[in-house]
C-alpha positions as CSV (number, residue, x, y, z in Angstrom):
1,X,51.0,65.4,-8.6
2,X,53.1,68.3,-10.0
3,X,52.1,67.3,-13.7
4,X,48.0,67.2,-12.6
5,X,48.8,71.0,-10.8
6,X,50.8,72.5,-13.5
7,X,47.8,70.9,-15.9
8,X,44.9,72.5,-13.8
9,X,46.8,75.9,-14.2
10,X,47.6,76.3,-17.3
11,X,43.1,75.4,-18.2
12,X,42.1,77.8,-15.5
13,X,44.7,80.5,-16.7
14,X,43.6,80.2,-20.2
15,X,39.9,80.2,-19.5
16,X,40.3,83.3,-17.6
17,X,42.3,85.3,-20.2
18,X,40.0,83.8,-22.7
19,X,36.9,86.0,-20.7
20,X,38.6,89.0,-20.4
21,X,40.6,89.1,-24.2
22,X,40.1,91.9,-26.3
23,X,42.2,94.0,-28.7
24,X,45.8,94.9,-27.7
25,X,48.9,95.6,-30.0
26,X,51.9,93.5,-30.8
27,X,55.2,93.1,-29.5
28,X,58.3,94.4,-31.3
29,X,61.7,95.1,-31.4
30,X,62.3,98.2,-28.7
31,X,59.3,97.3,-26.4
32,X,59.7,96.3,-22.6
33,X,57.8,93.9,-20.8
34,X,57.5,94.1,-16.7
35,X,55.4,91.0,-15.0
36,X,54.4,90.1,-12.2
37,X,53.7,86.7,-11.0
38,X,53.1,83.9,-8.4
39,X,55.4,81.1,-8.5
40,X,55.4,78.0,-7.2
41,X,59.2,76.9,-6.5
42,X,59.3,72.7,-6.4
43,X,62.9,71.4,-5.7
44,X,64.0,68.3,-7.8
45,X,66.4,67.9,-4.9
46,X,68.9,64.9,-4.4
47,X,72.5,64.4,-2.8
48,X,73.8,62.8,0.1
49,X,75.3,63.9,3.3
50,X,78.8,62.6,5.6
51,X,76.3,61.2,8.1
52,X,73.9,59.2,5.6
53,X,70.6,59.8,4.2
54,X,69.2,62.0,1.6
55,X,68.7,66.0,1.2
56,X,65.1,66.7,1.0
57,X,63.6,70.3,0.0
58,X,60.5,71.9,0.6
59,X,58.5,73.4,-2.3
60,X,57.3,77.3,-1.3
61,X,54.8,79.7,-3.3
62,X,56.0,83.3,-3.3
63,X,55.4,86.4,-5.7
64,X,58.5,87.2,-8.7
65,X,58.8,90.3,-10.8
66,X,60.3,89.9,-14.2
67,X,61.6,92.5,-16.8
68,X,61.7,91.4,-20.7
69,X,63.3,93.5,-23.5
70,X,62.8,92.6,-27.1
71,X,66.1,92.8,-28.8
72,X,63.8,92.1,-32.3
73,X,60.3,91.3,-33.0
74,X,61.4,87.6,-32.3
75,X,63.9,87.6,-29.8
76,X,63.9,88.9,-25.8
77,X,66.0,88.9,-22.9
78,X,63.9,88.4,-19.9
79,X,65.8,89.0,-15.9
80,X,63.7,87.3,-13.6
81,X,63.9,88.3,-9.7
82,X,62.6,86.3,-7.0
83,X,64.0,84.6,-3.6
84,X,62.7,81.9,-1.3
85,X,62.9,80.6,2.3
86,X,63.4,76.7,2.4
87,X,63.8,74.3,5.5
88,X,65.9,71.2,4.2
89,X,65.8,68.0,5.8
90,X,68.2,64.9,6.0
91,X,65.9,62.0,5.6
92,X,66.9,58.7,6.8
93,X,70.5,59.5,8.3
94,X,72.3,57.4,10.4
95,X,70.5,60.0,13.1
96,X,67.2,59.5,12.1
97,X,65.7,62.5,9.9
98,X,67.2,65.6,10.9
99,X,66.0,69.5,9.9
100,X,69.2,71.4,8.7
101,X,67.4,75.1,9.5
102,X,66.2,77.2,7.3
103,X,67.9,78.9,4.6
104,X,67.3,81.8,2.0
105,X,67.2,81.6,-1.9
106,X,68.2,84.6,-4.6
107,X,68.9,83.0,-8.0
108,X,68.4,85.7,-10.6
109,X,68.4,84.7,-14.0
110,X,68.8,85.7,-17.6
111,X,67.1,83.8,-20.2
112,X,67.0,84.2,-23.7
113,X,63.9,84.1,-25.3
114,X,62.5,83.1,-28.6
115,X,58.7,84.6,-28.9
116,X,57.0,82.4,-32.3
117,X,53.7,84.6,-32.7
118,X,54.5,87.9,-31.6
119,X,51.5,89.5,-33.1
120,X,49.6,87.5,-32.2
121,X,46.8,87.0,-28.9
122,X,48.4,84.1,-28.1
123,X,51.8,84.0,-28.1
124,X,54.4,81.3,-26.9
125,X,57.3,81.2,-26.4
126,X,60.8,79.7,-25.6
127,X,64.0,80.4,-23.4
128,X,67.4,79.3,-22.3
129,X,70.2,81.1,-20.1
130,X,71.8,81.2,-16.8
131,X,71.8,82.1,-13.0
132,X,73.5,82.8,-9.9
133,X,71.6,81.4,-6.6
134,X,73.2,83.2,-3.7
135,X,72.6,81.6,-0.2
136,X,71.8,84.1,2.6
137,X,70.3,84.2,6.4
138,X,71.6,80.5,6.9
139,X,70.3,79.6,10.1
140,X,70.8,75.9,11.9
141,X,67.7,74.1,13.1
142,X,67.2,73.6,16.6
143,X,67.9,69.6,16.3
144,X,71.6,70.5,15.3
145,X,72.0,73.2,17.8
146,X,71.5,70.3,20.4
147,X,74.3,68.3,18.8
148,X,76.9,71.3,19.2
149,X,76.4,71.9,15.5
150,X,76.0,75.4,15.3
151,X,76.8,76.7,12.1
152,X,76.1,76.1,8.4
153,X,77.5,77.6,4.9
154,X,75.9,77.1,1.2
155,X,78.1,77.5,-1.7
156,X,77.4,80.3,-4.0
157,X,77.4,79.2,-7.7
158,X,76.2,79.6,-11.4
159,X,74.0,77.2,-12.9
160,X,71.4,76.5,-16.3
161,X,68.0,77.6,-17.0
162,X,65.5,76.9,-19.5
163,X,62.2,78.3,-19.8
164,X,59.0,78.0,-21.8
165,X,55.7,79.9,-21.6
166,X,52.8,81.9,-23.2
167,X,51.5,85.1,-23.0
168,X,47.7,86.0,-23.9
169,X,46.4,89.5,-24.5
170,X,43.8,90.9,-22.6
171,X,43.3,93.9,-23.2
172,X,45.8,97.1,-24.7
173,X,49.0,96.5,-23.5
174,X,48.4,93.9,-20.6
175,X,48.6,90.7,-21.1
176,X,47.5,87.3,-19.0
177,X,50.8,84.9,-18.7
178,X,51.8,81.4,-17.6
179,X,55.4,80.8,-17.6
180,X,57.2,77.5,-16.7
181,X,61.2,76.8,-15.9
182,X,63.6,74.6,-14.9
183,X,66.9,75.2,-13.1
184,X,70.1,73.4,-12.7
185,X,71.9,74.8,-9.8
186,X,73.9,72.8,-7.3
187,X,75.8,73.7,-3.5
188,X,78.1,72.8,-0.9
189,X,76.8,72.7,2.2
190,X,78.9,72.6,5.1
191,X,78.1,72.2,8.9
192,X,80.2,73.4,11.9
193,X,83.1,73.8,9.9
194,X,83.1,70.3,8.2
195,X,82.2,68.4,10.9
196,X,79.1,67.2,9.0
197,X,79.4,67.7,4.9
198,X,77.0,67.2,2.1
199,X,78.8,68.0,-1.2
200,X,77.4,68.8,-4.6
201,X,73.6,68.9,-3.7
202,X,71.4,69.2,-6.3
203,X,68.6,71.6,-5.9
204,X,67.2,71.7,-9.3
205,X,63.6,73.4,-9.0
206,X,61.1,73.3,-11.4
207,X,59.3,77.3,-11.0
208,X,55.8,77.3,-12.4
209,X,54.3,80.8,-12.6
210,X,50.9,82.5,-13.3
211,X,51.2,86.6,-13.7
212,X,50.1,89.6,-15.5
213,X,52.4,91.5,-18.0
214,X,52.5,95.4,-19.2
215,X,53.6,96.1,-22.9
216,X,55.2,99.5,-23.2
């Protein structure tokens, strides 16, 4: 399912940008790069909880603005900035499935970037680097409220990205982009103070975007 979307992207993308090409100038050392894209935010999620069953986590589609700075002709540093609202659920606990709430997503990350054609109208290219996921606006579900279990706290914590993507000129200095990343970023979750634990979950989404870019 994912594979067949991210394929039916990536041909539409390109077919689009293909239409609209024209002549545009190359990147180089000094130049910036702002985007902005949709991304769709699928969860590779798995770990277990003190009360059975396994964490499940929602995919979400939500807009991301990125900022990319080419240290050489080559070589970039790209932030990305994005956040997300997910509503996990504890599938086949000894309760049954049971919503956890709803909690908020901020992982910025910093990837570096190697760019293989930079002159070029199509240009891929690769990344690696890290990010922070902060967990905010936790908020128990209405199922746990019932239980007594009124409260709920994520772990902050650093984890791994890597990243790889192409950019297609359109015209001047915009240019038509499809970007694709994975993360490796884990948490703690606790609820009502302990009472109910699920330790080291693995959230792990893979972030497919589709955006425009401005050279300058």
């Amino acid at each position: 399912m994912k594979t067949k979307l991210l394929t039916t992207c990536c041909i539409a993308g390109l077919a689009a940008a293909t239409l609209m090409s024209g002549v545009a100038e190359a990147k180089e050392k000094g130049d910036w790069m702002i985007r902005a894209r949709g991304i769709w935010v699928s969860p590779d999620a798995g770990g277990t909880t003190s009360i059975g069953g396994d964490v499940d986590i929602d995919d979400k589609v939500v807009p991301e603005v990125d900022f990319t700075y080419f240290v050489t002709d080559n070589i970039a540093l790209e932030l990305i900035a994005a956040t997300t609202k997910h509503n996990p659920v504890v599938k086949g606990s000894d309760l049954g499935d049971v919503p956890i709430g709803s909690v908020w997503l901020l992982p910025p990350t910093v990837t570096v970037q190697y760019h293989f054609a930079p002159q070029e109208d199509f240009s891929p290219y690769v990344g690696a680097g890290v990010n922070y996921t902060f967990f905010y606006s936790e908020n128990t579900s209405d199922t746990l409220d019932g239980l007594g279990l009124t409260t709920i706290d994520y772990s902050d914590g650093f984890g791994w990205a890597l990243q790889a993507g192409v950019d297609y000129k359109i015209k001047d200095q915009w240019y038509f982009n499809i970007d694709v990343k994975k993360l490796f970023l884990s948490t703690d979750v606790s609820i009502a103070n302990g009472a109910v634990t699920a330790p080291d979950v693995d959230i792990d989404p893979w972030i497919v975007g589709v955006g425009i870019g401005y050279l300058f």
